[in-house]
N, C-alpha and C positions, 0 to 999 in steps of 0.2 A: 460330700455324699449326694447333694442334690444334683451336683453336675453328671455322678455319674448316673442316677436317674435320669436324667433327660437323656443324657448320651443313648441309654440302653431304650429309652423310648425312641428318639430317633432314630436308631440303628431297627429299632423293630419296625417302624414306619417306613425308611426306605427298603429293610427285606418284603414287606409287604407288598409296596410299590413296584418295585422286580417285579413278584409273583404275578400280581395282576396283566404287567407288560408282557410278561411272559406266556400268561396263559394268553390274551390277546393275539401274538407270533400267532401262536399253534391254530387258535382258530381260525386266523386268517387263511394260514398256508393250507388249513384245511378244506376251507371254500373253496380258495383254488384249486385246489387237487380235483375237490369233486366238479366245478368248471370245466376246468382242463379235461377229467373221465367224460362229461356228457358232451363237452363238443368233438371227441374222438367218435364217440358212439354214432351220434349224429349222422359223422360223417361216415361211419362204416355202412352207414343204413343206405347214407347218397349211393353208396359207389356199392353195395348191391343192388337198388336198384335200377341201376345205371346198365348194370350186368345185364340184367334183367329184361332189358330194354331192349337191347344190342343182341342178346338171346333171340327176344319175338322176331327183331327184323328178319334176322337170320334165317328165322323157320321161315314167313311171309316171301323172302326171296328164294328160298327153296321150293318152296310149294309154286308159285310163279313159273320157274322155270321147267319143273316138272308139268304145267300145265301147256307151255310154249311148247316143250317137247311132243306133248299129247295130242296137241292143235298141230302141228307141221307133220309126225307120222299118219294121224287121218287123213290129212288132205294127200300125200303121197300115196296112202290105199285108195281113196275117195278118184283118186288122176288118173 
């Protein structure tokens, strides 16, 4: 009778043991989840503005040219 007391205490103590291990997985896989989401995020942020960036040139070389345009038609009225 006393063995099976122990037995059923040990068996309670390694279900316990699981449990614990168990919930430890979860919270790990969980940090990394949320890791893994903020260095995504992160990087969606880079690469707007990145866009962003490559946008302003775009306009600066538009505006540019349209002034090179402006400058060489005067001088051809100005001739």
């Amino acid at each position: 009778m006393e063995r099976e007391d122990d037995e059923g205490e040990e068996n309670e103590r390694e279900k316990k043991e699981r449990m614990r291990r168990e919930s430890r997985r979860r919270e790990k896989e969980k940090e990394r989840e949320e890791e893994r989401g903020g260095r995504e995020e992160e990087r969606e942020g880079e690469e707007e503005e990145e866009s962003r960036r490559r946008e302003r040139g775009r306009r600066r070389a538009r505006r540019r040219r349209r002034e090179e345009v402006s400058l060489v038609q005067k001088e051809k009225k100005d001739a």
